[in-house]
C-alpha positions as CSV (number, residue, x, y, z in Angstrom):
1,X,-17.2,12.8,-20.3
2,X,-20.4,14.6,-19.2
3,X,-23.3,12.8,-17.6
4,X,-26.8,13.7,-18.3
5,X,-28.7,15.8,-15.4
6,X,-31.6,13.5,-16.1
7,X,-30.3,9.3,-14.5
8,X,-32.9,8.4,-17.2
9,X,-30.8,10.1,-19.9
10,X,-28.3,7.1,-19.2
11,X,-29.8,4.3,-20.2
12,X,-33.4,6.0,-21.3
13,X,-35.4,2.4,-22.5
14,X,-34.7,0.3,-19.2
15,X,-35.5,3.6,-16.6
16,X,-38.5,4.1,-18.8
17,X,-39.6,0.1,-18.6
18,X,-38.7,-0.1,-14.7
19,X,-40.9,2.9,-14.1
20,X,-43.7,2.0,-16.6
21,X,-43.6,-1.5,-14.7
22,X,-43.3,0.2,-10.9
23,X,-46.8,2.0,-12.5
24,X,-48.6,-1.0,-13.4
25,X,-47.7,-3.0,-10.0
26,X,-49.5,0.3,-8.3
27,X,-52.5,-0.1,-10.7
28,X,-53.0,-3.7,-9.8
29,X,-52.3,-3.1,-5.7
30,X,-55.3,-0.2,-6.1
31,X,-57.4,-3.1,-8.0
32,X,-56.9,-5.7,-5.1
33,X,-57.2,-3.1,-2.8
34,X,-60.5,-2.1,-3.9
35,X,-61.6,-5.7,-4.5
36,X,-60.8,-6.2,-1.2
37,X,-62.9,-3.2,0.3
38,X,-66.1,-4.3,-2.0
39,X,-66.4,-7.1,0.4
40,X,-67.4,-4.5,3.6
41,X,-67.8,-1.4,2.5
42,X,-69.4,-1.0,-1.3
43,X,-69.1,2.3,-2.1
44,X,-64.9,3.2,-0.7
45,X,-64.6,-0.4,-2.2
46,X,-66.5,0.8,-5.8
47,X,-64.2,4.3,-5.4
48,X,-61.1,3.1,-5.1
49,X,-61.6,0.4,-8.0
50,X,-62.9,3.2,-10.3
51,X,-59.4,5.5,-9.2
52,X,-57.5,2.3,-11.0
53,X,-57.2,3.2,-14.4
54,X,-57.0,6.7,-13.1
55,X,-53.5,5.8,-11.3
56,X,-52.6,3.2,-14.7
57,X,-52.9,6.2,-17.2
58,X,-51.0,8.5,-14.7
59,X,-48.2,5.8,-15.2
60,X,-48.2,5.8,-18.7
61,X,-48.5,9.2,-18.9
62,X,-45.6,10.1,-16.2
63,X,-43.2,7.4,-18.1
64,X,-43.2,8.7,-21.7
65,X,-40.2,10.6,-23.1
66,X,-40.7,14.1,-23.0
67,X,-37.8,16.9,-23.6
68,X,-36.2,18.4,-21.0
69,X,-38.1,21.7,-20.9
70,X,-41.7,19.5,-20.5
71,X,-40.1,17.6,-17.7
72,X,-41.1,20.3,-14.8
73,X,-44.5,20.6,-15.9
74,X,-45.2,16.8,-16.3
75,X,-44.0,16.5,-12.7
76,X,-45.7,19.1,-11.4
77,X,-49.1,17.1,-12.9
78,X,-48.0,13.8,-11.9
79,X,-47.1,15.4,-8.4
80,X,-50.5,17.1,-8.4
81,X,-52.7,14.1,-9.7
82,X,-51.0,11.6,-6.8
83,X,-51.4,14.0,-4.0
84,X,-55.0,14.3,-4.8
85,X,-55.7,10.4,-5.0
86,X,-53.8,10.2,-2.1
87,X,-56.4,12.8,-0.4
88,X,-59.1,11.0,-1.7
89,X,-58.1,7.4,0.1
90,X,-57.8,9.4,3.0
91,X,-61.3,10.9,2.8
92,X,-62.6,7.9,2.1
93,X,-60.7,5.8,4.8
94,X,-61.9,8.5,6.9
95,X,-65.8,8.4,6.3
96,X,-66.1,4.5,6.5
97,X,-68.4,3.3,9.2
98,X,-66.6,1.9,11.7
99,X,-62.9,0.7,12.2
100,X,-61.6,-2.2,10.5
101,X,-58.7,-4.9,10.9
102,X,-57.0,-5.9,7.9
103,X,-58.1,-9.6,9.1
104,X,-61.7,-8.8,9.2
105,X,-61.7,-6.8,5.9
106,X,-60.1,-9.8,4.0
107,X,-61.8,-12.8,5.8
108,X,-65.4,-11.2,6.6
């Protein structure tokens, strides 16, 4: 018996669903994150909400079936697109106004 190169090959619907969920669970953290922010700082707060549907659609997009030749490229986007959200919450972590606790942040 041969086994796939791809471990989504295997059993392609549940890899798919468990990724597609891992996704959404990353979309709503970055909407409670940026709730969160809107209470002390507006505009990193406004940022990161707006980069939400950004990060849902690269889920979507990084969990449809593609053919193996497509597979590189897709990564390579996904890859590229996550690297530059994660520069951007640096940046913006970075030009906030003064140092924060998470306790403060949440409880004002």
């Amino acid at each position: 018996m041969v086994l796939p190169d791809d471990p989504e090959d295997l059993d392609p619907g549940l890899a798919r669903e468990r990724t597609r969920l891992a996704w959404a669970r990353t979309a709503i953290a970055f909407a409670a994150v940026g709730g969160a922010m809107l209470k002390r700082e507006v505009v990193p707060g406004a940022i990161v909400l707006a980069l939400t549907p950004l990060v849902w659609a690269l889920g979507s997009f990084a969990s449809r079936a593609v053919q193996p030749e497509q597979r590189s490229g897709r990564l390579l986007g996904v890859t590229v697109a996550v690297t530059a959200v994660a520069v951007l919450a640096v940046v913006i972590a970075l030009i906030g106004h003064s140092p924060v606790s998470l306790h403060q942040l949440l409880h004002g």
